[in-house]
C-alpha positions in Angstrom: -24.1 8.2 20.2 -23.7 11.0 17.7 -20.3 12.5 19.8 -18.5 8.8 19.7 -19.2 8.5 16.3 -18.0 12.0 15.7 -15.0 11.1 17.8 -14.4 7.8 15.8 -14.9 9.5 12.3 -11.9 12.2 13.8 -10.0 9.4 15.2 -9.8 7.7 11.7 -9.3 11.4 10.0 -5.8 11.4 12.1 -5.0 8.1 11.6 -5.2 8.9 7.5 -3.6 11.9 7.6 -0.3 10.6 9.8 -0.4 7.7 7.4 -0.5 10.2 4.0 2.1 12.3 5.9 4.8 9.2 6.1 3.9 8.2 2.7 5.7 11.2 1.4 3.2 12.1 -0.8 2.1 15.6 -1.1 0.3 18.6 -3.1 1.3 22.4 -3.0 0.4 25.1 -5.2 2.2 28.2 -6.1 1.7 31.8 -8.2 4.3 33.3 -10.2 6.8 35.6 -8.6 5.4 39.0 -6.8 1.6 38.4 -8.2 0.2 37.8 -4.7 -0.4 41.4 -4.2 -2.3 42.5 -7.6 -4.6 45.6 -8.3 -8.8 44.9 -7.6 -9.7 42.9 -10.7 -6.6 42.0 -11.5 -6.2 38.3 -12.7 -4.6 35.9 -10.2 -2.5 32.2 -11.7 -2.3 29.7 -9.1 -0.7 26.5 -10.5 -0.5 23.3 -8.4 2.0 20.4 -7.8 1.6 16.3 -6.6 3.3 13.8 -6.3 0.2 11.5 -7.0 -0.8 9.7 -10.5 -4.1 10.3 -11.8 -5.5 12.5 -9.3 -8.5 15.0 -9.6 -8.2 18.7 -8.4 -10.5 20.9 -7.1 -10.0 24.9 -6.2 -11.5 26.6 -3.1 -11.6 30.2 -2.6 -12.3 31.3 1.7 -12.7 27.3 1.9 -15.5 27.4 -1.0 -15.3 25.4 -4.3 -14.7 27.3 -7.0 -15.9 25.0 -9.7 -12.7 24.6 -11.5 -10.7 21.4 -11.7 -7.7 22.0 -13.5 -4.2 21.8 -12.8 -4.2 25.9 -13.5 -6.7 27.9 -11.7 -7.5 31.4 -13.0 -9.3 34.0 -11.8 -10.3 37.7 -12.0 -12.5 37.3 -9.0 -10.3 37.4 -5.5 -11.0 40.4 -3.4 -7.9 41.4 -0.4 -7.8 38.8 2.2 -8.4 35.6 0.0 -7.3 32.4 0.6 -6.8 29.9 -1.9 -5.6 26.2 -1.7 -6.7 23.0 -3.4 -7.5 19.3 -2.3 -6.5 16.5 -4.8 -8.6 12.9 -5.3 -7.4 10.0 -5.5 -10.4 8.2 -4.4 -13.9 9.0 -2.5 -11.8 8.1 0.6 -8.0 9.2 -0.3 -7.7 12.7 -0.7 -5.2 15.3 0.4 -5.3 19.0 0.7 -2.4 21.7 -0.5 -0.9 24.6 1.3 -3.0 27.7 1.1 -2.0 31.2 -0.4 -3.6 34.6 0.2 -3.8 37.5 -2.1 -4.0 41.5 -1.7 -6.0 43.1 -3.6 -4.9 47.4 -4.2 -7.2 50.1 -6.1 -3.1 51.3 -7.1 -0.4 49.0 -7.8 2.5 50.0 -10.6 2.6 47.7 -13.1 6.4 45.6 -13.4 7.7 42.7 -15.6 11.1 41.0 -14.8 12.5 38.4 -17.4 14.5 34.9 -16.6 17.1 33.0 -18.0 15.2 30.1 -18.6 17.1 28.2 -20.9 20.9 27.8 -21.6 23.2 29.9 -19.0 25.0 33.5 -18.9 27.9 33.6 -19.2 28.3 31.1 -21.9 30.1 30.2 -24.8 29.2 32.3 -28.2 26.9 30.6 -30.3 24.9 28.5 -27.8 21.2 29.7 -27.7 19.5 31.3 -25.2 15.8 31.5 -23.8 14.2 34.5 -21.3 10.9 34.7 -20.2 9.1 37.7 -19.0 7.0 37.2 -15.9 4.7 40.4 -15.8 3.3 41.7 -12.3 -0.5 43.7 -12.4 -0.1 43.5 -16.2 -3.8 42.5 -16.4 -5.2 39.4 -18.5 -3.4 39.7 -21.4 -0.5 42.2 -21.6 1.3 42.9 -24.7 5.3 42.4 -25.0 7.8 43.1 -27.0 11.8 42.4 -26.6 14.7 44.7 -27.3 18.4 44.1 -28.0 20.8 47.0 -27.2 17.9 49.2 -27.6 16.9 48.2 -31.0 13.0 46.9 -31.2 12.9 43.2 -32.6 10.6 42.8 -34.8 8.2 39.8 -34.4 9.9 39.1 -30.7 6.6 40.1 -29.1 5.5 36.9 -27.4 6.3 36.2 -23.5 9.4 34.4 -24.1 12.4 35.0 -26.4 14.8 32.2 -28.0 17.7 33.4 -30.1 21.4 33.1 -30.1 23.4 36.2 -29.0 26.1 38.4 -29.4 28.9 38.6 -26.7 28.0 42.5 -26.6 24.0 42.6 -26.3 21.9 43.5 -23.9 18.3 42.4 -23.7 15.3 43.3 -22.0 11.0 43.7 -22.4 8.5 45.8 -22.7 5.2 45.2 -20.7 2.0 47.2 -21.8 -1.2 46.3 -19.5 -4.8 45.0 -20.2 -5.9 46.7 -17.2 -4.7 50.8 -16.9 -7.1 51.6 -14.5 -5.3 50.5 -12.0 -1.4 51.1 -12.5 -0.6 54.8 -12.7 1.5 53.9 -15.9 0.3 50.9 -18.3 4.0 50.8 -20.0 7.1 49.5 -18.2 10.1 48.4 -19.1 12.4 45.3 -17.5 15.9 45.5 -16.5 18.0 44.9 -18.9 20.3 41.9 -19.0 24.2 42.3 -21.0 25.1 39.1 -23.0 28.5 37.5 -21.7 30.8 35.6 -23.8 33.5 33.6 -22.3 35.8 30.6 -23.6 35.6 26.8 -22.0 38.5 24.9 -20.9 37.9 21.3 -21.1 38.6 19.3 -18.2 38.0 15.2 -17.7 39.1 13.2 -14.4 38.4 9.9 -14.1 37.9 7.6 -11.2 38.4 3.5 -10.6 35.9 1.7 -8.6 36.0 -2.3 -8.4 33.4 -5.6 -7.6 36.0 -6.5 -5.6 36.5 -6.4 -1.6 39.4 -3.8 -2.3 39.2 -0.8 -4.4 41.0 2.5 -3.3 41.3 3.4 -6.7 44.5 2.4 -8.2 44.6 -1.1 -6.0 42.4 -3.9 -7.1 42.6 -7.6 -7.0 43.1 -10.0 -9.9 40.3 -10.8 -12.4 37.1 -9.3 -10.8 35.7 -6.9 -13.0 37.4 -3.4 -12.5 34.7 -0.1 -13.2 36.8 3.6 -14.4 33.9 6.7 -15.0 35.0 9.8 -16.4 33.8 13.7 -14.7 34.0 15.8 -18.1 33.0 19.6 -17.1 33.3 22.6 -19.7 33.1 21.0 -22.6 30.6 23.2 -24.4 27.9 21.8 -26.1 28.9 17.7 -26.5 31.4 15.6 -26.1 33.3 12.0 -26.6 35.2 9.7 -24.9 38.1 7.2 -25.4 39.6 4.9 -23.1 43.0 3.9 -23.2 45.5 1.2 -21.3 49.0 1.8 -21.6 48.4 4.3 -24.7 46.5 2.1 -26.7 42.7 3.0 -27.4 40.5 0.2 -26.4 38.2 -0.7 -29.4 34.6 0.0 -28.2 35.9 1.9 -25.1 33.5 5.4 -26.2 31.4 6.1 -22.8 31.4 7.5 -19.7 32.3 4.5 -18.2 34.7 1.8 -19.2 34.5 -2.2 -17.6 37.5 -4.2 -17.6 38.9 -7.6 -16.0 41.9 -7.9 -18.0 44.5 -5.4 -16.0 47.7 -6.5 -15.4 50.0 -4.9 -12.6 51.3 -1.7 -13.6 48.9 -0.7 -16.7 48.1 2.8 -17.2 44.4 3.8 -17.7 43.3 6.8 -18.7 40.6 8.6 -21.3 40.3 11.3 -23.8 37.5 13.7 -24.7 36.9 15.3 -27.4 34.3 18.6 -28.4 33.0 20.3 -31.8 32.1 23.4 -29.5 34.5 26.4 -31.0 33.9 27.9 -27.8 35.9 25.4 -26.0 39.7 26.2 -26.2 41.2 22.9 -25.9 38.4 20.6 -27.6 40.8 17.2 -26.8 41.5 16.9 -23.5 43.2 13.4 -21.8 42.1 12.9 -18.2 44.6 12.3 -15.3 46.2 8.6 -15.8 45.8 5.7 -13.4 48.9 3.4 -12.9 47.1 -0.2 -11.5 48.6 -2.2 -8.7 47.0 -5.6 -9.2 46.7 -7.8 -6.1 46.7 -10.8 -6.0 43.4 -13.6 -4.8 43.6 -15.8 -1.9 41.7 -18.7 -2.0 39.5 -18.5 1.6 38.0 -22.0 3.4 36.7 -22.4 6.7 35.2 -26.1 8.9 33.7 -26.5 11.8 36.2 -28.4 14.1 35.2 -30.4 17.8 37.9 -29.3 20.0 36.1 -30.5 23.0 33.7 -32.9 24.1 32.2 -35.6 22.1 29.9 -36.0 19.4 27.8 -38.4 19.0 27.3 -37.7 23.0 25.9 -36.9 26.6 22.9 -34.7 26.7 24.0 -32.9 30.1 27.9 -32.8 28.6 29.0 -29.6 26.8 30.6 -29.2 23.4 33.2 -26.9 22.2 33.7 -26.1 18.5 36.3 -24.0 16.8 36.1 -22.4 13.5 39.0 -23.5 11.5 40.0 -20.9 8.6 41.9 -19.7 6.1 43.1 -17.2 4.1 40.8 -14.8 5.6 43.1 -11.9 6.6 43.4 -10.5 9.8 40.8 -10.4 12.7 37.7 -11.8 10.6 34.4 -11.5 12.2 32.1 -14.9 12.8 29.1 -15.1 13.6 27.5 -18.5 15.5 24.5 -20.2 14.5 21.9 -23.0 16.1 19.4 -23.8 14.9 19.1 -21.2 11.9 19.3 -18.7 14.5 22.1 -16.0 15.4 23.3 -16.6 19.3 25.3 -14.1 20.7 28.6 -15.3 20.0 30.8 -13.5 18.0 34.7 -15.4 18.7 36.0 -18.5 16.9 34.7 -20.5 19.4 31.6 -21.7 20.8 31.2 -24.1 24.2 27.6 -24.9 25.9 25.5 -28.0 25.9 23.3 -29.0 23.1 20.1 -30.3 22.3 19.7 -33.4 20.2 19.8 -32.4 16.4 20.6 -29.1 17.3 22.2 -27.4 13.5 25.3 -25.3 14.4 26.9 -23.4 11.7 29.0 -20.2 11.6 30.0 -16.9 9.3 33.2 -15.8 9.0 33.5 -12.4 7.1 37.1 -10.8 6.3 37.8 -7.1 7.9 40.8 -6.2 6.8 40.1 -5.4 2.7 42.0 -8.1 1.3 41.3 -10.2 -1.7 39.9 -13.1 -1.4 37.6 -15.6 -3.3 35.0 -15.2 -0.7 35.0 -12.4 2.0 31.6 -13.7 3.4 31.5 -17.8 4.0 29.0 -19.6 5.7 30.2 -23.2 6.8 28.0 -26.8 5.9 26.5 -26.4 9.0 26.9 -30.0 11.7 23.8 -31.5 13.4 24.5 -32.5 16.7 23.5 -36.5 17.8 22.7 -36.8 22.1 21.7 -39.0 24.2 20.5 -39.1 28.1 23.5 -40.4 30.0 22.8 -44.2 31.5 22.4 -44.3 34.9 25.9 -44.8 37.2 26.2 -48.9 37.4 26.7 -50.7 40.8 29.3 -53.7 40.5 28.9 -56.6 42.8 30.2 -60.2 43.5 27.6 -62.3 43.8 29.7 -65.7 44.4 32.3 -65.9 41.3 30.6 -63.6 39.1 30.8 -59.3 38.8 27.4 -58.6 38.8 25.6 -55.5 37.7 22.0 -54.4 36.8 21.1 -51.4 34.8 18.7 -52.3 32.4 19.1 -53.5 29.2 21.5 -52.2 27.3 25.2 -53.1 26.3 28.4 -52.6 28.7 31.9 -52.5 29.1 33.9 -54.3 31.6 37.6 -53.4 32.8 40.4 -54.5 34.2 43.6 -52.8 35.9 46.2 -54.1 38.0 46.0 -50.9 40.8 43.2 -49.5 42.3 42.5 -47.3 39.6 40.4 -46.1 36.8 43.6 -44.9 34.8 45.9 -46.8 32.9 42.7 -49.5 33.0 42.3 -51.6 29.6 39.0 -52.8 28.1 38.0 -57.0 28.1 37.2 -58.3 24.5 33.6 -59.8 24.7 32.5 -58.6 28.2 29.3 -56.9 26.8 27.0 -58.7 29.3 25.9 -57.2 32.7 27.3 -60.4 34.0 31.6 -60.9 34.4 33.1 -64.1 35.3 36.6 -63.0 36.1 39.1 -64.8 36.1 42.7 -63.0 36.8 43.2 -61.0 39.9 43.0 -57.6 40.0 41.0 -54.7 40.1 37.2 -54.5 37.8 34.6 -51.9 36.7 31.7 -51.8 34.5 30.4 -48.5 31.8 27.1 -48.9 30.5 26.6 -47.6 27.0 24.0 -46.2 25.5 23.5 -45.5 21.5 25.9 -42.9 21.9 26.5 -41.6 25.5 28.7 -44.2 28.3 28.0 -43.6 31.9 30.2 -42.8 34.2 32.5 -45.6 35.4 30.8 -47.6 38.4 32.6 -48.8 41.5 35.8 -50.7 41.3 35.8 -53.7 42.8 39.4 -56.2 43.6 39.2 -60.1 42.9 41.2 -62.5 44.7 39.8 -66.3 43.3 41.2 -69.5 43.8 41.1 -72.1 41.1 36.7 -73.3 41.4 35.1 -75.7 38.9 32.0 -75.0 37.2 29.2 -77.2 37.7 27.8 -79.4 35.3 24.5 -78.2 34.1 23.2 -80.5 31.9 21.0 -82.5 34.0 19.7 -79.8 36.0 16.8 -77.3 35.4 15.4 -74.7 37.1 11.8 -72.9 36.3 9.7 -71.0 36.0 11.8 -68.0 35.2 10.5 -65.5 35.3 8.7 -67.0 38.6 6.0 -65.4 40.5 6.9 -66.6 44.1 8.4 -70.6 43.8 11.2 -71.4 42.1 12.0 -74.9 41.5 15.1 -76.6 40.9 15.2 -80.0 39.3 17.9 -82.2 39.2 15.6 -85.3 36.6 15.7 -87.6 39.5 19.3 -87.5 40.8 19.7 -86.8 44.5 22.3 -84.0 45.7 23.5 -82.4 48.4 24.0 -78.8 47.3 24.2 -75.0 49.7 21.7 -72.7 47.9 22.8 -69.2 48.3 20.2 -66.1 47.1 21.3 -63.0 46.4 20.2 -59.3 45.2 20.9 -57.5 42.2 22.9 -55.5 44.9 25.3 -58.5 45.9 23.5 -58.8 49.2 23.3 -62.4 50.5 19.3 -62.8 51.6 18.7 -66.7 52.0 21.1 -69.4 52.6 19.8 -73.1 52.4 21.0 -76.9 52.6 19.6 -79.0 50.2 21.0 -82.7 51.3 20.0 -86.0 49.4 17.3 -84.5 47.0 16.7 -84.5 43.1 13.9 -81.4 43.3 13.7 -78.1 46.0 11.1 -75.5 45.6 12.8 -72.4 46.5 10.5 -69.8 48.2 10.8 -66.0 46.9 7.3 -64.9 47.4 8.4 -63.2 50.7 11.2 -61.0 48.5 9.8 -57.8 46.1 9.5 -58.0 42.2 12.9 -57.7 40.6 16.3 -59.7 39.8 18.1 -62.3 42.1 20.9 -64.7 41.8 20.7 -68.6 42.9 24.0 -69.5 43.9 24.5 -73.6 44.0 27.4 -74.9 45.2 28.1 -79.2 45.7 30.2 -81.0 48.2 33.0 -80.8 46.2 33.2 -77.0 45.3 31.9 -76.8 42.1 29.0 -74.3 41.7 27.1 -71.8 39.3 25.3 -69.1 39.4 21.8 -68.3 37.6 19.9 -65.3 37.6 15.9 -65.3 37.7 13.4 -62.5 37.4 10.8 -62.5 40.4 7.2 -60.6 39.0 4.0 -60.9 39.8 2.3 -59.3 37.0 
């Protein structure tokens, strides 16, 4: 138990440590230049660095804590071999550990100090002040200094640092006497001394044009979008101004580094002027190089989805083609298709496959070629689709005088053509029904449409009639309808003679009956299956019609 919790505790120890590591943040100490080899008793500096707010710091000496928890650790303490880092606190649980450093301790080790430029720079213009810092090595805990110019002892200069301005001709340097003699042969040194340089500044100022704009290469940018120039001053001593100006004119409250504009016209000249108090600097105003604007002109960009193929509202199972129809969009824009919210992986100006119903299609079209334009990125209203399942192919027959067809309820279109053929074919006004009575010769076929998606075209079908009278229906009536087996036909006490005729919703004839001298016959269906049938009556003198009933037994 105690090894998997071990193992566990390590495994969570990694995890933290990967996890500080790709945070970035980070601790490391350091000690000032050639102190990590100091004489036995000699006082050791380490000094550390985070990147972490707030965090408490703890020093250990050969993995032992010291007791201090500064930022600065000293100590007189360290014997050869020593190692000493720090770990940083954040938390009880976020901590992080520095680099370590180790430290030789000699019974002899000649004292040193070397001095820095610390502040300012050399060479330099006359009259700018200068800072160097002495940075002793074994000078013990509390060495005493004192700084020279040109050989000449200054008095009062005898701290670790100096700040003064200088003559072009001096030449500066320290002297070190130790705390700790016993172990330096010598207890005074001396640093190397450092001349004093002098030089003039030329002033220099170039200046660059960026733009908000799709193009900018610097002197090209389009028509009112806002239009950015920033000036790179170098040399110029101490401080310095600037001044824009267009076409040699200063523009009022044009005084930084940068200078925004919308108001170019083609062919103004931009360029700025600096100006310095430094003496040092031998040309203290200075104009930068000028920029001569060409100004292009904006094109207004618009873009549509367009159906180039297909149909919409439409068939579920048909496919769809849409083309992205754009403008003012320079040469070989980039698009991007859309469905749904989602990118697909078409990347042309057209897209073609079959849709869902309310599918969303959209595209982006994004300009390529640097032009100006009022929008380099569009994104079109987006189109929702409308689909529908595609109606089931209907079956034309002619049952008697009538086109019949059955395809469930619904609405259809009937048509008519001279030739055998679905081309050149012209719709019938009115014929909605599944029922036709035709009356012309010629060639018929039925579509059955849905809310939005026809079927295919059924059979055709020729019709060659002669003239045929209707027959009177008012005194006859047939019932039940729907029937569950016998179907009667009454003609309210009149006697006929009549051939009954029954047919499928298919056209096939299935019974074919006399009825002579009677006012009622029960027609029989029980024998037949559930569905829809057509009684065919016709009398002795031609006349007929045609009824449909619905056989169920439920």
């Amino acid at each position: 138990m105690t090894r998997k919790l071990t193992l566990v505790i390590l495994f969570f120890l990694c995890l933290f440590t990967k996890a500080r590591a790709a945070s970035g943040d980070s601790v490391t100490i350091s000690i000032p230049p050639y102190t990590d080899t100091t004489c036995i008793g000699g006082q050791n500096m380490f000094t550390e660095t985070d990147t972490f707010a707030g965090a408490t710091v703890k020093w250990y000496t050969n993995g032992v804590y010291s007791g201090v928890a500064l930022d600065t650790f000293f100590t007189t303490a360290l014997n050869d071999g020593d190692s000493v880092y720090c770990w940083i606190y954040l938390s009880a649980t976020d901590s992080a550990r520095s680099n370590a450093i180790t430290v030789r301790k000699v019974a002899s080790y000649n004292a040193r100090v070397l001095t820095s430029l610390t502040i300012g720079s050399n060479p330099d213009c006359e009259g700018h002040p200068l800072t160097f810092t002495a940075y002793p090595i074994n000078g013990g805990s509390n060495p005493q200094y004192q700084w020279f110019i040109n050989g000449i002892e200054l008095t009062g200069e005898d701290s670790i640092a100096i700040t003064r301005i200088f003559s072009g001709s001096d030449t500066v340097y320290c002297r070190m006497v130790t705390s700790f003699p016993s172990c330096s042969p010598i207890d005074t040194v001396y640093s190397v001394p450092v001349p004093i340089i002098h030089i003039n500044l030329t002033a220099a100022v170039t200046i660059f044009a960026a733009s908000d704009s799709v193009v900018s290469f610097g002197d090209t940018i389009c028509q009112g979008f806002t239009d950015t120039f920033r000036a790179i001053a170098s040399d110029f001593g101490t401080a310095v101004t600037y001044q824009w100006y267009v076409d040699s004119m200063a523009v009022p409250g044009a005084v930084n580094q940068t200078f925004l504009t919308d108001s170019l016209r083609e062919g103004d000249s931009v360029y700025c002027v600096i100006t310095t108090t430094d003496t040092c600097v031998l040309n203290p105003v200075t104009a930068s190089n000028t920029i001569v604007m060409t100004i292009l002109h904006v094109f207004g960009s618009m873009a549509h989805i367009n159906l180039t193929a297909g149909s919409d509202p439409g068939c579920l199972d048909s496919p769809v083609t849409f083309t992205a129809i754009y403008d003012t969009f320079g040469f070989a824009p980039s698009f991007e298709w859309y469905v749904n919210g989602l990118p697909t992986a078409v990347l042309s100006d057209t897209i073609t496959r079959i849709f869902q119903n309310n599918d969303i299609v959209s595209f982006t079209i994004r300009a390529t070629d640097g032009g100006c334009y009022t929008n380099d990125t569009f994104e079109v209203l987006p189109r929702i689709l409308i689909r529908d399942s595609t109606p089931n192919t209907p079956l034309v027959s002619l049952i008697a005088t009538n086109l019949v067809t059955y395809s469930g309820v619904g609405t259809y279109r009937w048509y008519f053509n001279t030739v055998n053929s679905y081309a050149g074919s012209v719709i019938i006004p009115g014929a909605t029904g599944p029922t036709f009575h035709p009356n012309t010769l010629g060639y018929y076929y039925v579509i059955k449409d849905s809310s939005n998606c026809p079927s295919l075209p059924s059979n055709i079908i020729y019709i060659s009639l002669l003239k045929v009278n209707d027959l009177a229906m008012n005194d006859f009536k047939m019932y039940p309808n729907p029937t569950t087996g016998i179907l009667s036909l009454d003609w309210e006490g009149k006697n006929v003679t009549m051939k009954l005729d029954i047919y499928n919703a298919a056209g096939q004839g299935l019974r074919h009956e006399e009825i002579i001298n009677k006012s009622r016959f029960d027609a029989d269906l029980s024998s037949l299956p559930d569905g829809i049938y057509y009684i065919h009556l016709r009398d002795e003198k031609g006349n007929h019609t045609t009824q449909k009933v619905t056989l169920s037994r439920e």
